[in-house]
C-alpha positions in Angstrom: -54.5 9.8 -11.4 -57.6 11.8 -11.8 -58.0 14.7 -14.7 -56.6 17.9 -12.5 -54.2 16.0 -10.1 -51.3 18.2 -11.2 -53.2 21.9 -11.2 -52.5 23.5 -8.2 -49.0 21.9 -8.6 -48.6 23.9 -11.6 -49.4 26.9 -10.2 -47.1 27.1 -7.1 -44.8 30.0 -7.4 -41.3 27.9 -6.3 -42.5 25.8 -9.3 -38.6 24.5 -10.7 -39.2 21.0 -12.2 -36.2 19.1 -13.9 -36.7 17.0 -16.8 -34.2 14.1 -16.2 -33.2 10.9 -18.8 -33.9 8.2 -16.3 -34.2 10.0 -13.2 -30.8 11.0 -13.0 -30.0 14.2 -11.9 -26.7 13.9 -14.0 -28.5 13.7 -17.0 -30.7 17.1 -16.9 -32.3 17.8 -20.5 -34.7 20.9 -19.3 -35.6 22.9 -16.4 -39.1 24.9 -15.8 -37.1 27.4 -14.2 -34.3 28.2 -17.3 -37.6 28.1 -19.5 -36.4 24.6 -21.2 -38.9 22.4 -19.9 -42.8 23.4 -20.2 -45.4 21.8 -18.3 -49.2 22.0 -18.8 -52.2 20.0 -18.2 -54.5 19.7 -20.6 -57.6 17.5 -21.5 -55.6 14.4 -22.4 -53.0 14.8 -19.1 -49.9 16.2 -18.2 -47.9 17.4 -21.3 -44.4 18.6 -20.9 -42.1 19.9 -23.8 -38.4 20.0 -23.6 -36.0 22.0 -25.4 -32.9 19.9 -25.6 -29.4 20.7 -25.0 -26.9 19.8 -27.5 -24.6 17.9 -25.1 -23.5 14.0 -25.9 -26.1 11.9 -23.7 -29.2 14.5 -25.3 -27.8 13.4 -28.7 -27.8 9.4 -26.9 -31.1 10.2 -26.2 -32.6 11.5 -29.3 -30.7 8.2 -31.1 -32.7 6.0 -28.8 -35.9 7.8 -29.0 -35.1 7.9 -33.2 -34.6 4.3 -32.8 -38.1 3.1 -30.5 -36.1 1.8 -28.1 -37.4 4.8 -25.3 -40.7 5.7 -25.9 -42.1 6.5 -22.0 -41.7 8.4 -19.3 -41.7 9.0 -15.5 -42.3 11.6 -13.1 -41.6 12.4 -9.3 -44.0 13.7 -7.3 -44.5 14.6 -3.3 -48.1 13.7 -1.8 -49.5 15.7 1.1 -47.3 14.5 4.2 -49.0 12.2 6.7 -52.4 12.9 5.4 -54.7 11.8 3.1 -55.0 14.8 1.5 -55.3 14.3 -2.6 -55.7 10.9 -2.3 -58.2 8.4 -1.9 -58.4 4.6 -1.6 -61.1 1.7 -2.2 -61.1 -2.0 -2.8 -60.0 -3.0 -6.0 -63.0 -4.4 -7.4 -61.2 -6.8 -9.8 -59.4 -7.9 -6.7 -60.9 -7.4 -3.3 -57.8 -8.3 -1.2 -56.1 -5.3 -2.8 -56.7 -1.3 -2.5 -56.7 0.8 -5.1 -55.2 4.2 -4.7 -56.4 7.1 -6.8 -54.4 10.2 -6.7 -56.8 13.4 -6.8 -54.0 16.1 -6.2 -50.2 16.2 -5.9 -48.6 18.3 -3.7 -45.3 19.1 -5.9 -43.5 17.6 -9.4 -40.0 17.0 -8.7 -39.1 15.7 -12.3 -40.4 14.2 -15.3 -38.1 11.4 -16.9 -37.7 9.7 -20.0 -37.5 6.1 -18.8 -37.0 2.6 -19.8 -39.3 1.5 -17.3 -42.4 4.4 -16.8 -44.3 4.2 -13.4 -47.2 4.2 -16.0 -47.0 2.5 -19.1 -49.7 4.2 -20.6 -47.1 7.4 -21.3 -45.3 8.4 -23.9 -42.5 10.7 -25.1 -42.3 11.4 -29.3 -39.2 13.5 -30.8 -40.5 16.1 -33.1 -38.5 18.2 -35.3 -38.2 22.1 -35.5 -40.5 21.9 -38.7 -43.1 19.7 -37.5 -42.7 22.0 -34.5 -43.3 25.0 -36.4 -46.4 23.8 -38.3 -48.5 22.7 -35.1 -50.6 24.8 -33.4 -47.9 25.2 -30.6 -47.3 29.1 -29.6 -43.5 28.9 -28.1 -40.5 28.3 -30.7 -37.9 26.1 -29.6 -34.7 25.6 -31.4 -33.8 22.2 -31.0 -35.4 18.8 -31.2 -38.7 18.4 -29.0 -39.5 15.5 -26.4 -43.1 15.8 -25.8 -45.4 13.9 -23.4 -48.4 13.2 -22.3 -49.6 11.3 -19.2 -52.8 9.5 -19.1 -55.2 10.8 -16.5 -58.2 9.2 -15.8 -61.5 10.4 -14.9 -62.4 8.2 -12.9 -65.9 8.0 -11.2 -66.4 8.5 -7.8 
C-alpha cells in the first residue's frame, strides 16, 4: 500500500465504516457514522480509534488485547471495478515468476477488524486507557477504553 492509498476514501461523503472483532458483523465495536470509530491517515498510515461499547464480547476483547494474545488488525476494502485504476503491478524482483501488486488508491473501506490473523502483519491495535487518553495530544475525548491502529504504508519508489 502506498502513503495516501486511503485519502480520497476518507473523504467520500457516504463514508460509514464499521470497526468489526474479526470481521464479523455480529461483533460491531464502532461505526464512523455513530461517531465511535475515527479514521485518519496520517504520516505513519491508516490510524483508526474506537470508542468501545460496554457489551460482553468488547469486554472479551479488551481481556484478550490486556493479555497480548490480539494485537493486529484487518481491514476491507473495494478496488476500482474491472480496472486498474489505484493499482499497479511489476515483477517481484526477489522472485521473478511472481507479480507484485502495489495498491495506490482504494476505492471504499468497508471495515477495519481486530484479527488473529491481519492481512498485514506489520499492524497493530494497542488498548489505551481514558488517562493515557487524556494526556496525549489527541483532541476528541472518549469515555471508554481506546483500540488504536495504525497500518503500515509504504512509500514505495516508483
Amino acid at each position: 500500500l502506498r502513503q495516501g492509498a486511503f485519502r480520497n476514501a476518507l473523504s467520500r461523503a457516504d463514508l460509514d465504516v464499521r470497526a468489526l472483532i474479526e470481521h464479523d458483523s455480529a461483533r460491531i465495536i464502532g461505526r464512523s457514522k455513530s461517531g465511535t470509530l475515527s479514521l485518519r491517515e496520517d504520516s505513519q498510515g491508516l490510524a483508526i480509534t474506537i470508542d468501545l461499547p460496554n457489551t460482553s464480547y468488547a469486554n472479551d476483547l479488551i481481556a484478550s488485547m490486556e493479555r497480548g494474545d490480539l494485537n493486529q488488525m484487518s481491514f476491507g476494502f473495494y478496488m476500482f471495478g474491472n480496472s486498474d485504476r489505484g493499482q499497479k503491478w511489476s515483477k517481484n524482483p526477489d522472485d521473478p515468476t511472481t507479480m507484485l501488486r502495489e495498491i495506490t488508491e482504494v476505492a471504499k473501506i468497508d471495515d477495519v477488524s481486530i484479527v488473529a490473523y491481519p492481512a498485514y502483519p506489520d499492524t497493530s491495535a494497542a488498548l489505551r486507557s481514558l488517562e493515557q487518553y487524556n494526556n496525549s495530544s489527541k483532541r476528541t475525548p472518549y469515555r471508554l477504553n481506546l483500540a488504536e491502529r495504525y497500518l503500515k504504508l509504504y512509500n514505495l519508489e516508483k
